[in-house]
N, C-alpha and C positions, 0 to 999 in steps of 0.2 A: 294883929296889926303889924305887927314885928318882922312878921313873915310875910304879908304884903307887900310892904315897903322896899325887904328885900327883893320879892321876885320883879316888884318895877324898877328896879335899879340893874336887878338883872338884863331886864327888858332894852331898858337904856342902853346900858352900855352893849349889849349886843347889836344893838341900830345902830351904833357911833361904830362899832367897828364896821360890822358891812359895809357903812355908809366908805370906811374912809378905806375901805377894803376895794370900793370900787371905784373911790375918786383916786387911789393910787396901784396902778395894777404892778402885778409883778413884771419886773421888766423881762423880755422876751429872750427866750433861750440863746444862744449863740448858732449859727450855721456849723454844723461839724464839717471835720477836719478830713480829707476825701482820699483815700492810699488805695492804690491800686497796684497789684502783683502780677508783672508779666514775665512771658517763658522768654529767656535772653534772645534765643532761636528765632522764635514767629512771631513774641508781637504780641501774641493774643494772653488775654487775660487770666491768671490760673486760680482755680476753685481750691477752696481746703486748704491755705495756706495760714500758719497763726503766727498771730504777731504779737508779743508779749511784751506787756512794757517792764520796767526795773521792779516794780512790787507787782508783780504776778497778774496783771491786768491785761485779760486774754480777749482780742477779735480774730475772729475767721474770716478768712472774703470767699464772697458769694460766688455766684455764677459767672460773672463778670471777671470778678477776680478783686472785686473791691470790697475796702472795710473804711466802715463810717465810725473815726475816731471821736466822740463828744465828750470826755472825760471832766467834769468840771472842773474839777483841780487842778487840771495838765493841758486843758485845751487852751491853745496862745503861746503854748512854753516848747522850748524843744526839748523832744523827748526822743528815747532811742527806744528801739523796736528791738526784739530777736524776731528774728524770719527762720520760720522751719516749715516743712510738708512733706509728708510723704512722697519720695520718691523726687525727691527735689532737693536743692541745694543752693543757699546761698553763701555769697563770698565771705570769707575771714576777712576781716579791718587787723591792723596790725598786732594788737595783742590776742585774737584769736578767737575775738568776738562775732558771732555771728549774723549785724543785724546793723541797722543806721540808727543815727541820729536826724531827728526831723523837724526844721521847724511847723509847730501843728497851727498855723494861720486861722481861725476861723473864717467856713467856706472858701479855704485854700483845697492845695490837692500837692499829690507825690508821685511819682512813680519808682517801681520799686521791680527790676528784672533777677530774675534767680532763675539758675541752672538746674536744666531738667537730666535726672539719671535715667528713669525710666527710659526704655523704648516708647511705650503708649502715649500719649499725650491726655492728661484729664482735660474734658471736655466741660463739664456742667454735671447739677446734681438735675436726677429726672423727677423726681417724688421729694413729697413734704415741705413742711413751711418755713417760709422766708428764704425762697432761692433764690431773688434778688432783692431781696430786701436794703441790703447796703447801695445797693444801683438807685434806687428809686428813692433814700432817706437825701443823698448824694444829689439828687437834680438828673440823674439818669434815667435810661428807658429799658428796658425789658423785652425781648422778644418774642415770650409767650404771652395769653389772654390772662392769664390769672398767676401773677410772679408772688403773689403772698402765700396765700390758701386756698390750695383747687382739694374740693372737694371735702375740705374739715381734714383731710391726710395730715397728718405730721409724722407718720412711718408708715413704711412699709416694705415686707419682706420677701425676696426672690421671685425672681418676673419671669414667665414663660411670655410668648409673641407667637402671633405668627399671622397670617395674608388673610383675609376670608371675606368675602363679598365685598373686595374691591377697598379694604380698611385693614389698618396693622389693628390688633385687636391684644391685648395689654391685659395679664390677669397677677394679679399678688397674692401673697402669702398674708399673713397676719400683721392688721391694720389698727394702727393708730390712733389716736380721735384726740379731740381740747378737752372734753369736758367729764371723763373719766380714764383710769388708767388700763379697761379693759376696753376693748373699739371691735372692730371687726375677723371675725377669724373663720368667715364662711366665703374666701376667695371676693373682694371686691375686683372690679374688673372698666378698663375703659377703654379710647379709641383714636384713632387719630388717622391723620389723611397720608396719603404716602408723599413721600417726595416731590412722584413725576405728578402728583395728583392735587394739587395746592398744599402741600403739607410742608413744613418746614425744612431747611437746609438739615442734615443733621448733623452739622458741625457748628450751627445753634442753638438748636434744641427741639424739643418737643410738645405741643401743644398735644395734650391729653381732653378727652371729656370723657368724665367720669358717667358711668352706670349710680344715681345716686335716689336715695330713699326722701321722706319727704321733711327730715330738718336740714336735707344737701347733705348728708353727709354717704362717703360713698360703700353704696349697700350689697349683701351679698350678690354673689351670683351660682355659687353652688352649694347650698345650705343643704347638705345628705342628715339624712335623720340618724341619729345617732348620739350617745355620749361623746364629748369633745368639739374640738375644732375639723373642717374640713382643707384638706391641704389638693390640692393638684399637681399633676406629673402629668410629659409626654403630651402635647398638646400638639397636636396635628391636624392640618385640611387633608380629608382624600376626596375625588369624586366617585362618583356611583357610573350604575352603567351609562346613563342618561345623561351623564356631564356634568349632573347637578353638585354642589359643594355642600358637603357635610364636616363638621367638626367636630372632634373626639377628644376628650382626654380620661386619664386613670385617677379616680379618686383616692385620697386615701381619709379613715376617720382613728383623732389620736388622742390620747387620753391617759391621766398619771403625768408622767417625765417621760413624753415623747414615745410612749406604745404607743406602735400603731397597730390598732385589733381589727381591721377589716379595709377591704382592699376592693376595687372596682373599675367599671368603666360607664363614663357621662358621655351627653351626646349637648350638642348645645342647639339652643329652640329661638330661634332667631325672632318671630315673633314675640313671645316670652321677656325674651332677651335675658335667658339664663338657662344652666347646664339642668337637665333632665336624668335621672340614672337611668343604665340601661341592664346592668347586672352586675353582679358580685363574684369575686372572686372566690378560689378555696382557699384554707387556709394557707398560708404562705410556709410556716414552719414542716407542712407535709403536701407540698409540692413538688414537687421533681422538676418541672419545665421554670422556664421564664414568663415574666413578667412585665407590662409595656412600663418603662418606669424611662428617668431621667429625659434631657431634651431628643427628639427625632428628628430626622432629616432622611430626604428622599435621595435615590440612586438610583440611576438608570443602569442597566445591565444587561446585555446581550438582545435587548426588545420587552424585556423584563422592568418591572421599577419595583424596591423597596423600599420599607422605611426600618431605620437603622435606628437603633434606641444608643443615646452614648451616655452610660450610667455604670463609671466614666469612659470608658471604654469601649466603643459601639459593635460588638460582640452580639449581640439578638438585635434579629432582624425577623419583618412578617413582610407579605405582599403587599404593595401598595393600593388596595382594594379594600371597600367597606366592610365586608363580606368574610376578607379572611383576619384584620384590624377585629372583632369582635372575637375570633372563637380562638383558644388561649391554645387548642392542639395542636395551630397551624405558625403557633412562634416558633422558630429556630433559635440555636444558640450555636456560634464556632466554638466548640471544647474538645477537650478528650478528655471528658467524663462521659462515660457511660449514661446512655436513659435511664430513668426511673430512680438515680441515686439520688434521695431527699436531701435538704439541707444540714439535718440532724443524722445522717448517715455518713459515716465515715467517706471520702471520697475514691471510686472506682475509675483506676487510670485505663484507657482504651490502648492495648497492643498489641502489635502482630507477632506472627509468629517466631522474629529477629529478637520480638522485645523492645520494637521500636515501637517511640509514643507517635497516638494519631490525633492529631484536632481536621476537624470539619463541621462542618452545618449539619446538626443536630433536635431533631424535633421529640419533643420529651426529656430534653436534657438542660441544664442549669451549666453556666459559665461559672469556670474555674477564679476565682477573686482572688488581687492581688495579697490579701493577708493569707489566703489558701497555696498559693503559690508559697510563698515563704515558707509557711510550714513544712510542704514537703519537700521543699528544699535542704529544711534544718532536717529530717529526720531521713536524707539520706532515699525515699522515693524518687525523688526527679532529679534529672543531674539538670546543671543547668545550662545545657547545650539546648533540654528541652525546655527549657520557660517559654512561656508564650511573654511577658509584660516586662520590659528590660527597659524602662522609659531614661536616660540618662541626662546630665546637664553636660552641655557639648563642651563647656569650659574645664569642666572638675572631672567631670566624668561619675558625679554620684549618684545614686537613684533619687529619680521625682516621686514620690509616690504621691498620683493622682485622686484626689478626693470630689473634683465633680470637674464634668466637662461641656464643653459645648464643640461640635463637628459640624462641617459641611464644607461640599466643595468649591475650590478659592479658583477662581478663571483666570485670576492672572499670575498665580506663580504654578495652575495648572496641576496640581496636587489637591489631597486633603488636607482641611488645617484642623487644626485643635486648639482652641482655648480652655487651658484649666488650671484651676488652682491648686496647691499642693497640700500636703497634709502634711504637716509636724516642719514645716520648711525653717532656715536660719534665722530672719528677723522675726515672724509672725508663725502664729498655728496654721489659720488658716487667711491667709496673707497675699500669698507670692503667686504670682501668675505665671504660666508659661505658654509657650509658642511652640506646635509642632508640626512637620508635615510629612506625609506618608501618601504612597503612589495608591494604596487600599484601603477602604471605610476600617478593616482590619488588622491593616496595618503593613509589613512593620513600623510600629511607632520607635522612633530608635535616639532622636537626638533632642534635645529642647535648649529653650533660649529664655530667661527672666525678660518679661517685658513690663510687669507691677510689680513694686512692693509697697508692703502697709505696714509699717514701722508698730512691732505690739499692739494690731489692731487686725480686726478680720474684713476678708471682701470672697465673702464665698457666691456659689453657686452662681458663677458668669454667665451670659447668656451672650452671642455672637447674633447681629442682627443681619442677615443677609440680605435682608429688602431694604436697608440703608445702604448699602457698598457701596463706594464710589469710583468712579474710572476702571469699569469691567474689574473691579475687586481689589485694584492697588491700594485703597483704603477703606479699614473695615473699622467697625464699632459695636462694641461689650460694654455690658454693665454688668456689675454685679450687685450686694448688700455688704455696704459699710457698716459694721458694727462692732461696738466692742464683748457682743455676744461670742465666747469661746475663745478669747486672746488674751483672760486673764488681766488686762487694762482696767481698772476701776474710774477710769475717768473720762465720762463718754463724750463725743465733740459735738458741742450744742447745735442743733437745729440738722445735723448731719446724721446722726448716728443714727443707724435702723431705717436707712434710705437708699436708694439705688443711685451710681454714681458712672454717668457714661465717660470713655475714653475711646481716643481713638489710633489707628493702629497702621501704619504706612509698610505694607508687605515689602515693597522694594528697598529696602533698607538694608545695608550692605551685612549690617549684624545680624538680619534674620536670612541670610543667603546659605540655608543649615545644609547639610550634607542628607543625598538623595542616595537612595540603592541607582547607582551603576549594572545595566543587568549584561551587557552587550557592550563590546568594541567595533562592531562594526561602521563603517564610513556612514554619515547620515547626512538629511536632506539638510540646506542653512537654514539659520532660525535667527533674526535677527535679536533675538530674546535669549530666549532656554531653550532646553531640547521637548519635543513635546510628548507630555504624557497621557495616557488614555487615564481616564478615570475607572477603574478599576472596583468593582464588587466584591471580590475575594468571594466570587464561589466555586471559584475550582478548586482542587484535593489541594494538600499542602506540599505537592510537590514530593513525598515519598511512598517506598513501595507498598500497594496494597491500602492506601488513603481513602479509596472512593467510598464511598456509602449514599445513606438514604439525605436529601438535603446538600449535597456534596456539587451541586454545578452540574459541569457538565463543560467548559469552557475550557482552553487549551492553554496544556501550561507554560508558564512563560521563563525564558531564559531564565539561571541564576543569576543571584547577587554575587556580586567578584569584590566590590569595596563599597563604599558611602563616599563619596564629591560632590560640592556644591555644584548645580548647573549654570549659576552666573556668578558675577565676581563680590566676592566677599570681602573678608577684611584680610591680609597679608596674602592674597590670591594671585595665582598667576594661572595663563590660558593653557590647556593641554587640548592638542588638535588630531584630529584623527590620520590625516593627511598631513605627509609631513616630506617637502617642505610644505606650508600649510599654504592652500588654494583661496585664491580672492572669493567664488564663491561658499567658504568653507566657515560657519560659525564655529569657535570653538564647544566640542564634545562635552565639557566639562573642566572645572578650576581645580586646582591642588592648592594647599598650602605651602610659601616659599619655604625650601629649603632652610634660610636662613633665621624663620621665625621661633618664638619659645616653644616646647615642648609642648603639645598639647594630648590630657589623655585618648588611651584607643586609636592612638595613630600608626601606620606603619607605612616605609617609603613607599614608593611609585617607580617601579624600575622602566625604564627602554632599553630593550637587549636587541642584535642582532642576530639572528642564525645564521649556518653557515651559509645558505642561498641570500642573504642579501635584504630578507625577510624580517619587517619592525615589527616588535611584541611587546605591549604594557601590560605588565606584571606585576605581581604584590611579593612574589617570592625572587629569592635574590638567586642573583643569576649564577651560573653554575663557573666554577672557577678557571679564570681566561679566556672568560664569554667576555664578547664589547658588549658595553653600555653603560647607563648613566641614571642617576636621578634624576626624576623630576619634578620630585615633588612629594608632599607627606597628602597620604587618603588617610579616611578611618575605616580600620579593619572590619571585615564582615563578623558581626557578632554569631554566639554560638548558637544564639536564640532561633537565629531569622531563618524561620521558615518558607520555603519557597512557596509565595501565599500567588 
């Protein structure tokens, strides 16, 4: 009875509360507090920026560049913010504090501009959940179909792209999910419309639709049998003879701590709507030839087209044909190693008879890597007159050494560009982006410009979208994967980390105006721009005696290099003209660095001498004693490297 009595009192008083639980509701949350972070410059709103209040109370802004402050304790008070971001800067207040004080109004707002270092401009994150979630908490709008969760994604790792039946066509590395910590890692894959095609601006963003299984969440698309995860490389459209478009890429399958035991090539089944294998490779460890690996890109050449693999370095190339893309005999590599030297074989330098070193296009033979390089530099093999990879920073002058790239050529500075990230760089491992451009898929790659950093945090494997450019290529846009995967960072940034994050990149920019091989002084046509450059294949010899061989061109070789000078105007530049005095119809040939600016490495003057006829001569060597002439200017020296490619 005892225990009756209590469980109806129980009873009681649990109806008295609900009852009085619903005749008094909890009063309504407050409207949070609305801070948005714009680049001082444009205006526009900056993604990845964190604001942290005095006891460690961390928000990011989103896409937008907004953070929806609701802190209970703090919301209605003023409170100060630190403001930091990658690659960005905000003003010191006078003791040397980095950040504002705010009153936080409930459904008030802020604005908050900070100073961008980068060259690049962050644009938005492309992948995973809540990219605009602070816009939409905030009373704002969103310019993709799904700003929260497309596809169940909440990561995902390094993106190949590229054109195929009329759709940008989007594949990832290893995927994310909500509801366990292992998600997908058999390549999910999605689509979206191009530009001129209803598809978004893309200096707003990108509406994706995912390839998705049936709880939505987004499902393989090349599931290869095998132990491990499946990873992709090398993803390229060729046509056949028939015009029809086929799409290719190189599997890999990996297993343990990132073995990979077996290697391939998929074809993708358009019906299906998923990669198919088409064969296997040999062992890689006892291979001698190349391998289609890292991003590709096509080159036209002499009536010829290739596709150029830049892993990082675009050094193997195959014919742009379905035909010769499958069979692994018809890859080239530019080296001077010898065919048939394995990777597990000491390396065999190619010489002639002088003892001069030869690189050419090479079938059966494996490219020389930059840590291979080094070696035989330490031990006294190669001098370094002959290095082929001499990648420097045009500021310092120290080597980049490139750990992955993206290439292809840029129509409006008319060269090839390079986007890559560096390996072991000053703020981050794998962090720091560079900019470079070279007149050959080959190169010489000779000068670079930091246009990212990521503050002890990684953004590797960039990918350069050339079906986004805008204005015939004056502005282009990369992404890479934000993570604190490999940077040693033990504190990942919520809702960002292990997602791709696009930036965008304005080629005309006085800073990215890097020094070109000069090959020729002769009087040239005007150019209201630059001077203009053929896009070049590099399959002719390298320019010394006895270079031809099998794979080698065929194509005539072109003037040396005399210096490196910007072809338009840079930062402390002044004009050098070929005609002199210089003619109304006459662009300047090329800029020099003023005389009067600071020292910069790898420079050496720019003479104007006269001979005894009367005859003007620019020169790098200084003029013979009681010669007339003058400075005009600092070039950068021809390095020892630069093979007449």
């Amino acid at each position: 009875m005892v225990r009756l009595l209590a469980l109806v009192s129980l009873v009681v008083v649990a109806g008295f509360s609900s009852a009085s639980a619903a005749e008094d509701p909890a009063p309504a949350r407050p409207a949070p507090f609305r801070i948005q972070v714009v680049d001082e410059e444009t205006g526009r709103g900056v993604p990845l920026v964190e604001l942290r209040t005095v006891n460690q109370i961390r928000y990011f802004t989103d896409s937008n560049g907004i953070a929806a402050f609701d802190e209970p304790a703090l919301l209605g008070r003023k409170v100060f913010f630190s403001v930091s971001s990658h690659g960005y800067e905000y003003a010191k207040d006078g003791l040397g504090y980095r950040g504002k004080a705010l009153d936080t109004v409930p459904g008030g707002s802020a604005k908050l501009a900070i100073r961008r270092i980068n060259l690049a401009r962050r644009l938005y994150r492309v992948t995973g959940a809540g990219i605009y979630r602070d816009s939409l908490i905030t009373g704002g709008k969103a310019p993709i179909r799904e700003p929260l969760l497309d596809g169940l994604v909440l990561g995902q790792d390094s993106v190949l792209t590229a054109v195929y039946g009329g759709k940008i066509h989007w594949f990832w590395g290893d995927t994310n999910r909500p509801d366990y910590p292992l998600g997908n890692f058999h390549v999910p894959g999605a689509t979206s419309e191009l530009p001129a095609h209803g598809g978004l601006d893309p200096e707003v963003g990108v509406d994706l639709k995912y390839y998705l299984d049936e709880r939505g969440f987004a499902r393989p698309t090349a599931a290869m049998p095998g132990e491990g995860p499946t990873w992709l490389s090398a993803l390229v459209v060729l046509k056949d003879q028939s015009q029809h478009e086929r799409m290719f890429a190189a599997y890999a399958k990996v297993r343990k701590m990132l073995e990979i035991y077996e290697r391939g090539l998929v074809e993708w089944n358009p019906k299906l709507e998923r990669f198919e294998k088409l064969s296997k490779f040999p062992d890689a460890s006892r291979y001698s030839g190349e391998l289609p690996d890292g991003h590709p890109f096509l080159v036209e050449d002499g009536g010829d087209s290739y596709v150029y693999f830049a892993n990082p370095y675009p050094f193997t190339r195959v014919r742009a044909e379905p035909d010769q893309y499958l069979r692994l005999e018809n890859y080239e590599a530019f080296t001077c190693l010898l065919p048939g030297v394995k990777p597990t074989d000491p390396p065999k330098l190619d010489r002639d008879r002088k003892g001069r070193l030869r690189y050419m296009w090479r079938k059966g033979a494996r490219v020389l890597r930059e840590d291979e390089q080094r070696k035989l530099l330490g031990a006294v093999r190669m001098g370094l007159e002959e290095s082929l990879i001499n990648l420097r920073d045009l500021d310092t002058g120290k080597p980049v050494r490139v750990h992955g790239s993206t290439v292809s050529w840029n129509d409006w500075a008319k060269r090839f560009m390079m986007i890559a990230v560096e390996s072991g760089g000053s703020s981050s491992y794998l962090g720091e982006v560079w900019f470079s451009l070279a007149d050959s898929p080959i190169g010489p790659w000779r000068h670079a410009r930091k246009i990212v950093t990521h503050d002890h945090y990684s953004f590797y494997n960039p990918r350069h979208h050339p079906m986004l450019d805008k204005d015939g290529g004056r502005q282009v846009f990369f992404e890479g994967t934000y993570t604190a995967t490999f940077s040693g960072n033990p504190d990942p940034t919520p809702r960002y980390d292990y997602n791709q994050v696009m930036y965008s990149l304005d080629v005309s920019s006085r800073a990215l105006a890097l020094p070109v091989a000069i090959r020729d002084l002769r009087a040239r046509p005007a150019d209201p721009q630059r001077l203009s450059a053929r896009p070049w294949a590099g399959g002719e010899d390298s320019g010394r005696e006895g270079s031809g061989g099998e794979g080698s061109g065929g194509e005539a070789r072109r003037p040396p290099i005399l210096f490196y000078a910007p072809e338009r105007p840079g930062i402390a530049t002044v004009p050098v003209f070929l005609s002199e005095p210089a003619l109304p119809d006459r662009a300047p040939a090329f800029y020099v660095l003023s005389i009067d600016s600071e020292y910069v490495p790898d420079t050496t003057p720019l003479y104007e001498t006269v001979d005894d006829q009367g005859a003007r001569l620019l020169t790098v060597e200084p003029p013979r004693p009681g010669a007339r002439g003058r400075v005009l200017g600092v070039v950068w020296r021809k390095g020892l490297n630069d093979f007449e490619f």
